[in-house]
PDB file with one MODEL, atoms N, CA, C and O in Angstrom:
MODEL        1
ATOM      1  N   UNK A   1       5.742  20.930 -19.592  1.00  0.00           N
ATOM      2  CA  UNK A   1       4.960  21.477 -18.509  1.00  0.00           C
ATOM      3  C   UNK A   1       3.862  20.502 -18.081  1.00  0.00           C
ATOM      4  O   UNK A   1       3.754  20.270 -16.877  1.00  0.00           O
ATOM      5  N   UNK A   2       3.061  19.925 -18.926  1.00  0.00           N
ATOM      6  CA  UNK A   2       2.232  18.868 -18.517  1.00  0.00           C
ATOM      7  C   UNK A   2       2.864  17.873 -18.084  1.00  0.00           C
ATOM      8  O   UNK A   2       2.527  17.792 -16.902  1.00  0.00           O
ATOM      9  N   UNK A   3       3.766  16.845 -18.371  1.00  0.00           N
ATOM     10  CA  UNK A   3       4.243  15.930 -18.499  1.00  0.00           C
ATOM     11  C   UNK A   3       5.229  16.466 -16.918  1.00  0.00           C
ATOM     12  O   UNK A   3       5.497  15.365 -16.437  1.00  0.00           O
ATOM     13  N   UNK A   4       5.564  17.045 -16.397  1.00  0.00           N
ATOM     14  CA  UNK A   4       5.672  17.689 -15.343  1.00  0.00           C
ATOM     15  C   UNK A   4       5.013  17.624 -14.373  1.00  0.00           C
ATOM     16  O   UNK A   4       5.477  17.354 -13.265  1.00  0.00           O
ATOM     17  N   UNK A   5       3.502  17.921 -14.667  1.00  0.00           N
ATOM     18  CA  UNK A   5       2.326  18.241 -13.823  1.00  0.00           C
ATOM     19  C   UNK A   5       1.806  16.910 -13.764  1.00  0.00           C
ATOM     20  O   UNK A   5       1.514  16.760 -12.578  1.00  0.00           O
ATOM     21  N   UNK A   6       1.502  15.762 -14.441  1.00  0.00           N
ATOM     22  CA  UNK A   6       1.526  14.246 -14.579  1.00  0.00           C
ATOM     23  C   UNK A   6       2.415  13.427 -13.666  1.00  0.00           C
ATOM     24  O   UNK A   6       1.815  12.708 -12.867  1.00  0.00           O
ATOM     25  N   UNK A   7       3.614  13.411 -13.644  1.00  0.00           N
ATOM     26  CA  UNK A   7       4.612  13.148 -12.694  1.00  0.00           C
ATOM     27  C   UNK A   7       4.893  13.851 -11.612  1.00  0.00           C
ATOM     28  O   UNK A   7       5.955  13.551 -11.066  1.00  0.00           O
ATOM     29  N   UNK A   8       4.278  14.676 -11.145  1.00  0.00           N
ATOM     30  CA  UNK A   8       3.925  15.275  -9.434  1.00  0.00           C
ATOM     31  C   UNK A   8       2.635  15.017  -9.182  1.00  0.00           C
ATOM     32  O   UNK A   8       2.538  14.842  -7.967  1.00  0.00           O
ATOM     33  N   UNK A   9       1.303  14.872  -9.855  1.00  0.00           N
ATOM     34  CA  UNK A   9       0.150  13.893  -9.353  1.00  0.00           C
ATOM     35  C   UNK A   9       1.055  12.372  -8.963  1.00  0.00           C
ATOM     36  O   UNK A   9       1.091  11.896  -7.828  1.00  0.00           O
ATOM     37  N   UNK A  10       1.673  11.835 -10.045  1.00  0.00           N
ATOM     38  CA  UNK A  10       2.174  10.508  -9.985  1.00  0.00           C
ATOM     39  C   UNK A  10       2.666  10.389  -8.959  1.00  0.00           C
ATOM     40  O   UNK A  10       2.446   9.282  -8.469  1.00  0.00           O
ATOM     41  N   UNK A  11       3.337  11.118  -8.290  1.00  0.00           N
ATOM     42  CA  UNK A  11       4.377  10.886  -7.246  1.00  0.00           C
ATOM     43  C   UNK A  11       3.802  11.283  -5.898  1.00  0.00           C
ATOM     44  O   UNK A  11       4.412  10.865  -4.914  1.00  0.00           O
ATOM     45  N   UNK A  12       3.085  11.776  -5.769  1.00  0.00           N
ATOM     46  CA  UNK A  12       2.027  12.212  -4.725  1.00  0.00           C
ATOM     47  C   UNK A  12       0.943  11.181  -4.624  1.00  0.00           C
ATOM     48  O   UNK A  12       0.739  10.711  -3.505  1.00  0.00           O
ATOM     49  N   UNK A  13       0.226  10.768  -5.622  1.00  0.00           N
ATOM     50  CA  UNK A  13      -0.604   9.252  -5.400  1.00  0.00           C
ATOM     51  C   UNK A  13       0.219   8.494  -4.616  1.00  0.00           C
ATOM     52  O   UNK A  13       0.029   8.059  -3.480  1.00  0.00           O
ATOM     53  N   UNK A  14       1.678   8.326  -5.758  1.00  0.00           N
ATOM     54  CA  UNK A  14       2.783   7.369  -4.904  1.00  0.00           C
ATOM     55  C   UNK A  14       2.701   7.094  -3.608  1.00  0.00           C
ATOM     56  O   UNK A  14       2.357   6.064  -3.029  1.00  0.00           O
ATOM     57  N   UNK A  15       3.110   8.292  -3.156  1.00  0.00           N
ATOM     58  CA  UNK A  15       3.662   8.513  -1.612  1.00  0.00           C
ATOM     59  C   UNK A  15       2.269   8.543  -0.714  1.00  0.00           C
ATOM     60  O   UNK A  15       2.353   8.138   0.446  1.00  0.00           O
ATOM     61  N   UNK A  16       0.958   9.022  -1.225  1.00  0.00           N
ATOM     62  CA  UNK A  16      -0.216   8.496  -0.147  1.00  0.00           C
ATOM     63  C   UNK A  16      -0.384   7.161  -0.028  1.00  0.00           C
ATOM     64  O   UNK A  16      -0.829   6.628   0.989  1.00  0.00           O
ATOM     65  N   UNK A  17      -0.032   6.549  -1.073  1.00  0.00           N
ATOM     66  CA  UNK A  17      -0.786   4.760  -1.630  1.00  0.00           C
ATOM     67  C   UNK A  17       0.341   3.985  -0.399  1.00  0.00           C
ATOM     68  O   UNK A  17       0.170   3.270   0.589  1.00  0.00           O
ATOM     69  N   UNK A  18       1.611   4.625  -1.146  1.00  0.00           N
ATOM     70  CA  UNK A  18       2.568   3.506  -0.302  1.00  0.00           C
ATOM     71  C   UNK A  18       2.587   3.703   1.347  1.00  0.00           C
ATOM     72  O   UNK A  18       2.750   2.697   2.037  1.00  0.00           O
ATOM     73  N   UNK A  19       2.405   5.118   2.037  1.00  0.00           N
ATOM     74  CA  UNK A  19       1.995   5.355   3.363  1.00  0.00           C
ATOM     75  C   UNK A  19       0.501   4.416   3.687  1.00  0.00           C
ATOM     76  O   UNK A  19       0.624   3.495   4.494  1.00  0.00           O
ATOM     77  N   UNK A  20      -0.180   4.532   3.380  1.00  0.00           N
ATOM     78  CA  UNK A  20      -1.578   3.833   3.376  1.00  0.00           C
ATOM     79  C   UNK A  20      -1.619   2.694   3.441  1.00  0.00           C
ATOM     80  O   UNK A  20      -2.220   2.126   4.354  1.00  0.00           O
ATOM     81  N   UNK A  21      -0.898   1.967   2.347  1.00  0.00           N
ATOM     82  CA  UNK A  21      -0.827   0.555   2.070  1.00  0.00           C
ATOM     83  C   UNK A  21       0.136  -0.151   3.372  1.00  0.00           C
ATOM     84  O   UNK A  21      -0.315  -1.035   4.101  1.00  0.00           O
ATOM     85  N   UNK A  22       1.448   0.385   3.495  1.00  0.00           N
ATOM     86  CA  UNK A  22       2.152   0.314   4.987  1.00  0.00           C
ATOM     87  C   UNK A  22       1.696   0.472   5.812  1.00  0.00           C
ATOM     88  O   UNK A  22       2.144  -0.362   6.599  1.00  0.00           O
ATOM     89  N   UNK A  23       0.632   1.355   6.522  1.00  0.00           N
ATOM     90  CA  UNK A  23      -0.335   1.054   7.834  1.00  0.00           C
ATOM     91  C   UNK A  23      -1.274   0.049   7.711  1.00  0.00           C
ATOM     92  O   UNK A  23      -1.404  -0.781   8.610  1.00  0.00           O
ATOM     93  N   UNK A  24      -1.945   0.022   6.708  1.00  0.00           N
ATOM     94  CA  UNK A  24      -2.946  -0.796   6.754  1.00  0.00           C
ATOM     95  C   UNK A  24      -2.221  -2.338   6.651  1.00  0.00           C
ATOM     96  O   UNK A  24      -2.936  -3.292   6.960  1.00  0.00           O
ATOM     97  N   UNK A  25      -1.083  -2.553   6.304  1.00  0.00           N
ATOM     98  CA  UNK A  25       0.116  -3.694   6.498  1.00  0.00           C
ATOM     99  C   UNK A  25       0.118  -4.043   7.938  1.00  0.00           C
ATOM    100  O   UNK A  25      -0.449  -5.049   8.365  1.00  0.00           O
ATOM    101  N   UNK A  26       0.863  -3.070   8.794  1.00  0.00           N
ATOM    102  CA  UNK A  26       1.452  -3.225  10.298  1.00  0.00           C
ATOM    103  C   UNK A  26       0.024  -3.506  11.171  1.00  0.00           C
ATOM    104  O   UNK A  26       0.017  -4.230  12.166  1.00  0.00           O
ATOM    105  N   UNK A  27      -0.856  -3.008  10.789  1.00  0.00           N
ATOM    106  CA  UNK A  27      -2.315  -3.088  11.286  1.00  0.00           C
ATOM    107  C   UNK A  27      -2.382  -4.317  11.047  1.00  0.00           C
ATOM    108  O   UNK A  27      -1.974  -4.942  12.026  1.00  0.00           O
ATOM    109  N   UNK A  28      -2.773  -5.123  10.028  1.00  0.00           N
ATOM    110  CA  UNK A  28      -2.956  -6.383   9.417  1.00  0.00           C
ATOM    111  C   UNK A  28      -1.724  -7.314  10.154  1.00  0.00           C
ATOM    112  O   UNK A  28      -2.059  -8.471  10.408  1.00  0.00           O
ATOM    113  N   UNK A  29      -0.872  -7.071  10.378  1.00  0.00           N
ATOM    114  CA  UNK A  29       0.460  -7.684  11.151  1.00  0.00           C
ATOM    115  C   UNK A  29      -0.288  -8.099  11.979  1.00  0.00           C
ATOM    116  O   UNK A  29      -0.894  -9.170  11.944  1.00  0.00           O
ATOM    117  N   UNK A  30      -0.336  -6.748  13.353  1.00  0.00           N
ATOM    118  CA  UNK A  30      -0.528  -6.825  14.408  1.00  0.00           C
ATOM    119  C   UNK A  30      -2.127  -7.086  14.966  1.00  0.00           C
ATOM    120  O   UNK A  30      -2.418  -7.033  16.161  1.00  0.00           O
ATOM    121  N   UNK A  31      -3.052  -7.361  13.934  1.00  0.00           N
ATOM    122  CA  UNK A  31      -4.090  -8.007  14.539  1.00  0.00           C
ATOM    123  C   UNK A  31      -4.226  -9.233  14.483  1.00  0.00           C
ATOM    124  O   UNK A  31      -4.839  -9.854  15.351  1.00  0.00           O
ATOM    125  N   UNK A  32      -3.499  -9.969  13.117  1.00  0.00           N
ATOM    126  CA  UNK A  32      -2.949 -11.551  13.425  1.00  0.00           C
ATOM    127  C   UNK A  32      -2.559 -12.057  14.787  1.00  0.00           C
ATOM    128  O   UNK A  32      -2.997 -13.016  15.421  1.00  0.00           O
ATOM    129  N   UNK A  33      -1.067 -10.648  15.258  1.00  0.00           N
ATOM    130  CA  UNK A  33      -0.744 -11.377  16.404  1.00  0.00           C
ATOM    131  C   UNK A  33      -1.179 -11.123  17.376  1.00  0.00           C
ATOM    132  O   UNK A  33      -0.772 -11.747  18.356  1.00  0.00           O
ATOM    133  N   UNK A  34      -2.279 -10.013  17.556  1.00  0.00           N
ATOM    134  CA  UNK A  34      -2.775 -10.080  18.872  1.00  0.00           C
ATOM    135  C   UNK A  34      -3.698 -11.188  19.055  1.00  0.00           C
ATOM    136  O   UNK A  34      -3.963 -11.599  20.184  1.00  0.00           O
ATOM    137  N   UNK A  35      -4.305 -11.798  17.779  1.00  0.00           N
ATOM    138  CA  UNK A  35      -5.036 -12.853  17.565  1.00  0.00           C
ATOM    139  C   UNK A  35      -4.382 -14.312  17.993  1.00  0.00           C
ATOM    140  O   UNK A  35      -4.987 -15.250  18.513  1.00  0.00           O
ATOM    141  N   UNK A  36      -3.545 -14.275  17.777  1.00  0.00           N
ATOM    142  CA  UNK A  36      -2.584 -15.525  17.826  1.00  0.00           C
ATOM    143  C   UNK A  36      -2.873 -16.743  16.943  1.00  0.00           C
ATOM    144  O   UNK A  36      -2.842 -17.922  17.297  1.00  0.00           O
ATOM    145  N   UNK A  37      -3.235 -16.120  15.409  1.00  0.00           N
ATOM    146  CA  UNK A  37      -3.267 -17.013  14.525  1.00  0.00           C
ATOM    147  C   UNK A  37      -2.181 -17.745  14.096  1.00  0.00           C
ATOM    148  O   UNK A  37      -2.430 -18.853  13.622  1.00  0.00           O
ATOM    149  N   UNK A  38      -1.338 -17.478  14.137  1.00  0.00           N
ATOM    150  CA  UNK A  38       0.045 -18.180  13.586  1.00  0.00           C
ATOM    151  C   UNK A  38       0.622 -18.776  14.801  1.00  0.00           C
ATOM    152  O   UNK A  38       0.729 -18.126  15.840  1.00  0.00           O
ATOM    153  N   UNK A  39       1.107 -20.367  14.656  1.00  0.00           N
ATOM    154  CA  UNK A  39       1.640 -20.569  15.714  1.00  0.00           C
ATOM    155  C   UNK A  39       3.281 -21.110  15.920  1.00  0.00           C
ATOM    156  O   UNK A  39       3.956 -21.367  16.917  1.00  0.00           O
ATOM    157  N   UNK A  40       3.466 -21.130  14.884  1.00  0.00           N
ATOM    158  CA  UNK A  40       4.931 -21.356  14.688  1.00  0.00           C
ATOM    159  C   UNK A  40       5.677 -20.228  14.216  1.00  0.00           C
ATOM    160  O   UNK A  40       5.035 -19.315  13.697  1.00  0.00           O
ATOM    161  N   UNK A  41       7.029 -20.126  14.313  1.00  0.00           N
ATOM    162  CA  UNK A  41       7.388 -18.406  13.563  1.00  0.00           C
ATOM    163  C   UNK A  41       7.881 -19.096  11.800  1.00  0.00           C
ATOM    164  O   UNK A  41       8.429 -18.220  11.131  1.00  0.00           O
ATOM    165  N   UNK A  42       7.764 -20.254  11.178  1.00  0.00           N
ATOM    166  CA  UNK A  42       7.811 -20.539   9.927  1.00  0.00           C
ATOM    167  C   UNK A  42       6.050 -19.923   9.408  1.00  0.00           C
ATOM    168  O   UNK A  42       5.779 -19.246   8.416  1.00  0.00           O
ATOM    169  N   UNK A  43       5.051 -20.479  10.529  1.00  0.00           N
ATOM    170  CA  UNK A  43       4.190 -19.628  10.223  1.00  0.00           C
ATOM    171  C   UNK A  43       3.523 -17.953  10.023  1.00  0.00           C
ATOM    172  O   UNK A  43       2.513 -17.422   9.561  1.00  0.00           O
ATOM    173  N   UNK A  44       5.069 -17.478  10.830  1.00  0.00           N
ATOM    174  CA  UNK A  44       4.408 -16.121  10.873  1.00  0.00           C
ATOM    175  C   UNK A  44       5.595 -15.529   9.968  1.00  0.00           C
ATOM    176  O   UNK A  44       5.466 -14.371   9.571  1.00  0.00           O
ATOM    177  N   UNK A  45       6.437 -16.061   9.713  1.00  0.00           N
ATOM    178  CA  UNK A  45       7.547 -15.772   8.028  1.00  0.00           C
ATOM    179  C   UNK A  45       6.488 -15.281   6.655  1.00  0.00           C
ATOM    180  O   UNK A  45       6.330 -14.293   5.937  1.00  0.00           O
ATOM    181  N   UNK A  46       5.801 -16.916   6.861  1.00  0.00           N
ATOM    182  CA  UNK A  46       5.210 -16.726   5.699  1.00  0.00           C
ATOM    183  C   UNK A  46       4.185 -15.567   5.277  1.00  0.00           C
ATOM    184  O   UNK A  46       4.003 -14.992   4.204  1.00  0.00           O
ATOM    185  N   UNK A  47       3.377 -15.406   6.987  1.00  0.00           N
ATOM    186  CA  UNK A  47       2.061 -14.607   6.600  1.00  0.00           C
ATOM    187  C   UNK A  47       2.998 -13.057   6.208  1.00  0.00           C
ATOM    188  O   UNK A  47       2.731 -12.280   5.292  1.00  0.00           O
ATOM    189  N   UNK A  48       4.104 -12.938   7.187  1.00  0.00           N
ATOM    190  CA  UNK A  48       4.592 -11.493   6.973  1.00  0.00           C
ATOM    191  C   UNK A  48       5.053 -11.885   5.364  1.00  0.00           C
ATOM    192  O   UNK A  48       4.552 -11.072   4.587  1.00  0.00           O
ATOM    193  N   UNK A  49       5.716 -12.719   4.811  1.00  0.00           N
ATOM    194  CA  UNK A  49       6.402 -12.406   3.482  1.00  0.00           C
ATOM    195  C   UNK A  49       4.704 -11.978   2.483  1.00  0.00           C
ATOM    196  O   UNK A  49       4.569 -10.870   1.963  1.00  0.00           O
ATOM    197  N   UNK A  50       3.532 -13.137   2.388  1.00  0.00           N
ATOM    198  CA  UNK A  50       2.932 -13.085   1.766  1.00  0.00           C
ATOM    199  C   UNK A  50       2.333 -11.289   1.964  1.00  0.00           C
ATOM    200  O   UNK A  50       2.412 -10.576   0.964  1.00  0.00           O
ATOM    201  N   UNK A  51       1.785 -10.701   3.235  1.00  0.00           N
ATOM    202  CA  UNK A  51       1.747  -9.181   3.263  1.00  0.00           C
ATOM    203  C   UNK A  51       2.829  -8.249   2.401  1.00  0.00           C
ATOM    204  O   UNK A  51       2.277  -7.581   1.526  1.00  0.00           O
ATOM    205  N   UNK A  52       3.973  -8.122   2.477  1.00  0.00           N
ATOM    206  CA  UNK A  52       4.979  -7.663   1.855  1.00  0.00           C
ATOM    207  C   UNK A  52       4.583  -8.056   0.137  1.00  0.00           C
ATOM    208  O   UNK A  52       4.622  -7.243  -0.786  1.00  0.00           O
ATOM    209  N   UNK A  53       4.297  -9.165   0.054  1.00  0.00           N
ATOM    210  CA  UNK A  53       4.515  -8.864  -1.441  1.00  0.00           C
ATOM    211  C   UNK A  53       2.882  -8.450  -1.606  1.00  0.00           C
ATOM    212  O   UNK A  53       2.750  -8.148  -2.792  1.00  0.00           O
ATOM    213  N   UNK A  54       1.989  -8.354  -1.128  1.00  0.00           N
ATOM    214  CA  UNK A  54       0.931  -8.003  -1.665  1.00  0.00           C
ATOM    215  C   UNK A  54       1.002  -6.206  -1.685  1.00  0.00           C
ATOM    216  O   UNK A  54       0.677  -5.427  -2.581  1.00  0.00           O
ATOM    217  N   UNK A  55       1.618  -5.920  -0.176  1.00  0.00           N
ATOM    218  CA  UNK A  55       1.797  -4.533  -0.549  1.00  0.00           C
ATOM    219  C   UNK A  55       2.737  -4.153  -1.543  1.00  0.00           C
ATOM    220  O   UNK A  55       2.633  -2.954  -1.801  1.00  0.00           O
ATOM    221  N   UNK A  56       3.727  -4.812  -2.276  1.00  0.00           N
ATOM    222  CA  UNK A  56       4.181  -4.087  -3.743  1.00  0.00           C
ATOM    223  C   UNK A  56       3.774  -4.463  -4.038  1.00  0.00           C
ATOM    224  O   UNK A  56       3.245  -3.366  -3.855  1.00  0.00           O
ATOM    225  N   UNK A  57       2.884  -5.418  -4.728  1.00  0.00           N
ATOM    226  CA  UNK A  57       1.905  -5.836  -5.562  1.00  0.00           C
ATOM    227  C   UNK A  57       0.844  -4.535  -6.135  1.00  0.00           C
ATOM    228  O   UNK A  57       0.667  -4.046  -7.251  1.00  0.00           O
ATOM    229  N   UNK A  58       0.268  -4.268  -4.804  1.00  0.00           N
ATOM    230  CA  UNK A  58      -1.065  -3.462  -5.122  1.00  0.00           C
ATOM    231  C   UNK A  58      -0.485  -1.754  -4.891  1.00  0.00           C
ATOM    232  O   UNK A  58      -1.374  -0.957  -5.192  1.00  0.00           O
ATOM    233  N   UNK A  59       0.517  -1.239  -4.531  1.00  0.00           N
ATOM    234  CA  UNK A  59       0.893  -0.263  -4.182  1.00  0.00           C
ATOM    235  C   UNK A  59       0.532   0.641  -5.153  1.00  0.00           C
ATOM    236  O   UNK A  59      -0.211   1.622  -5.115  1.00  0.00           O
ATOM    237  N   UNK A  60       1.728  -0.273  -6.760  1.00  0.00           N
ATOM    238  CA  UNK A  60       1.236   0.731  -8.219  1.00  0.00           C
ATOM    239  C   UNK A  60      -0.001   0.666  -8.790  1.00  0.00           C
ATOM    240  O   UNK A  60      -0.460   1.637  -9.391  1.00  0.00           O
ATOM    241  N   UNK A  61      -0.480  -0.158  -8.699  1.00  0.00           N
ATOM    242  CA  UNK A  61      -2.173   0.055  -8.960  1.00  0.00           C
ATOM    243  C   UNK A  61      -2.953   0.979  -8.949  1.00  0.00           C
ATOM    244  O   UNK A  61      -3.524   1.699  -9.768  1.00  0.00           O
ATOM    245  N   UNK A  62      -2.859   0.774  -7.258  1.00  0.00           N
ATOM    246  CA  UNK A  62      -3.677   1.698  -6.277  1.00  0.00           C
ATOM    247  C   UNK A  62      -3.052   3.677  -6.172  1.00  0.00           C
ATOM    248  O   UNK A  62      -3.522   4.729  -5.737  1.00  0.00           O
ATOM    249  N   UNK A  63      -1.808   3.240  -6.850  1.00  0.00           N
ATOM    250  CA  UNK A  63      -1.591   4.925  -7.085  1.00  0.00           C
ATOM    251  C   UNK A  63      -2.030   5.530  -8.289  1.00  0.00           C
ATOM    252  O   UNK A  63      -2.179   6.751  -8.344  1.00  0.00           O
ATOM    253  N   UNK A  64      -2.289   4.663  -9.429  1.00  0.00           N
ATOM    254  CA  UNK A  64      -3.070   5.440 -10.666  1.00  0.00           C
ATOM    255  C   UNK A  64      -4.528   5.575 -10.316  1.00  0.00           C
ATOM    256  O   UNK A  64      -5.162   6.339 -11.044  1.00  0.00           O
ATOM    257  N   UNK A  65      -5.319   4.856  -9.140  1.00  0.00           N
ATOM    258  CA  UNK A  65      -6.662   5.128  -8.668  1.00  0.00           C
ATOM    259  C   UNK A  65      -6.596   6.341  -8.230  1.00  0.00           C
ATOM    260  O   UNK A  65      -7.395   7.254  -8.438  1.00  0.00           O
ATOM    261  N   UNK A  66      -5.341   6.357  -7.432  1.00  0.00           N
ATOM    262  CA  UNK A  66      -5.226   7.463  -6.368  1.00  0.00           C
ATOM    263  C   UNK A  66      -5.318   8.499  -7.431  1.00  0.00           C
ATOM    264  O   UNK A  66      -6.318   9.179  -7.661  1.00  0.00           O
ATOM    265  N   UNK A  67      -4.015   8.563  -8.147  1.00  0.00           N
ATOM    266  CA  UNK A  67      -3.739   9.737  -9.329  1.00  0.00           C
ATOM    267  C   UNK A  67      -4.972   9.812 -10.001  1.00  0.00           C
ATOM    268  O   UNK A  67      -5.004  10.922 -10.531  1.00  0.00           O
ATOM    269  N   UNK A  68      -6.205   9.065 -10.294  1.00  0.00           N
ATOM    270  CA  UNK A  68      -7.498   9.680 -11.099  1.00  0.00           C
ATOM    271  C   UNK A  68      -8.412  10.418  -9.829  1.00  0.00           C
ATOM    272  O   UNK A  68      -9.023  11.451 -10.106  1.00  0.00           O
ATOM    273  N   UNK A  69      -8.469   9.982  -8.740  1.00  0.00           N
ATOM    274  CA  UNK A  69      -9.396  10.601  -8.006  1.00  0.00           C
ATOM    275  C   UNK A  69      -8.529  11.925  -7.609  1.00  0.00           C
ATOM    276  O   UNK A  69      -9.151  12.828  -7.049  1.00  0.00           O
ATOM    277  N   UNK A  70      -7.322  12.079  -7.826  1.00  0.00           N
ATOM    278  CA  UNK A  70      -7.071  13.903  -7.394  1.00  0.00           C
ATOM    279  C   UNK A  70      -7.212  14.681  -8.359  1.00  0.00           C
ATOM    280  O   UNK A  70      -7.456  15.887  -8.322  1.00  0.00           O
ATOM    281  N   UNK A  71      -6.954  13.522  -9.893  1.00  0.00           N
ATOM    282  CA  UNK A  71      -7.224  14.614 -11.133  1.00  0.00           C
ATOM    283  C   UNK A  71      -8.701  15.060 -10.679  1.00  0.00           C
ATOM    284  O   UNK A  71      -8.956  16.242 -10.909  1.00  0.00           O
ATOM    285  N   UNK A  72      -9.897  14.160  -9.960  1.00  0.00           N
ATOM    286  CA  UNK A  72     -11.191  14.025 -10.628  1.00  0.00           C
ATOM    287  C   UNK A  72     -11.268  15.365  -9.483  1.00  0.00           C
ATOM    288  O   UNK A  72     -11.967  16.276  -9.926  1.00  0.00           O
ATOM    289  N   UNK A  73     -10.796  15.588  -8.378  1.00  0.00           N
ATOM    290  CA  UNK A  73     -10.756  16.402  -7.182  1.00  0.00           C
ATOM    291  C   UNK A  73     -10.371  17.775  -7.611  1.00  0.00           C
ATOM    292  O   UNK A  73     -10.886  18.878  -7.427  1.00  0.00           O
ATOM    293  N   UNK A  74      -9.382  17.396  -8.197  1.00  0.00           N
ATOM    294  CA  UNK A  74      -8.854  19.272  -8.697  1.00  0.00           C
ATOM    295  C   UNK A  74      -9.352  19.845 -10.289  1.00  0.00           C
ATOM    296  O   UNK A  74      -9.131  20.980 -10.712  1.00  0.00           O
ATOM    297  N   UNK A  75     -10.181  18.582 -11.139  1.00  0.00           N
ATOM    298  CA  UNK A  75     -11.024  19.827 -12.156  1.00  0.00           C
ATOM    299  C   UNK A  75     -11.920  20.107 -11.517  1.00  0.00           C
ATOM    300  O   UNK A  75     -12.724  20.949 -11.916  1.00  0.00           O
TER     301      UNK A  75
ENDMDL
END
């Protein structure tokens, strides 16, 4: 029953972190290019690959933050 209730916080951090982390991605995309920092598309490969891996990078992290601030929310 706990171990239950642990893995539906878990999976709910999940799914806010990785929604969150994906906007704040396409955002980060698209103010590069409205910027027109990149000027080659080998340059804009890279900036998109390096985004991509930072968002799985920080995704699981940022969901056990997530998962302590709803525990800290719902005692």
């Amino acid at each position: 029953m706990m171990l239950n209730d642990i893995l539906m916080l878990y999976m709910q951090s999940l799914l806010i972190t990785a929604l969150s982390v994906t906007v704040i991605s396409i955002l980060w995309i698209g103010f590069r290019a409205s910027r027109r920092k990149d000027k080659t598309l080998r340059e804009r490969h890279v900036h998109l690959y390096d985004v991509l891996l930072i968002g799985i990078m920080v995704t699981p992290v940022l969901s056990f933050a997530v998962m302590g601030l709803i525990l800290a929310l719902r005692a």
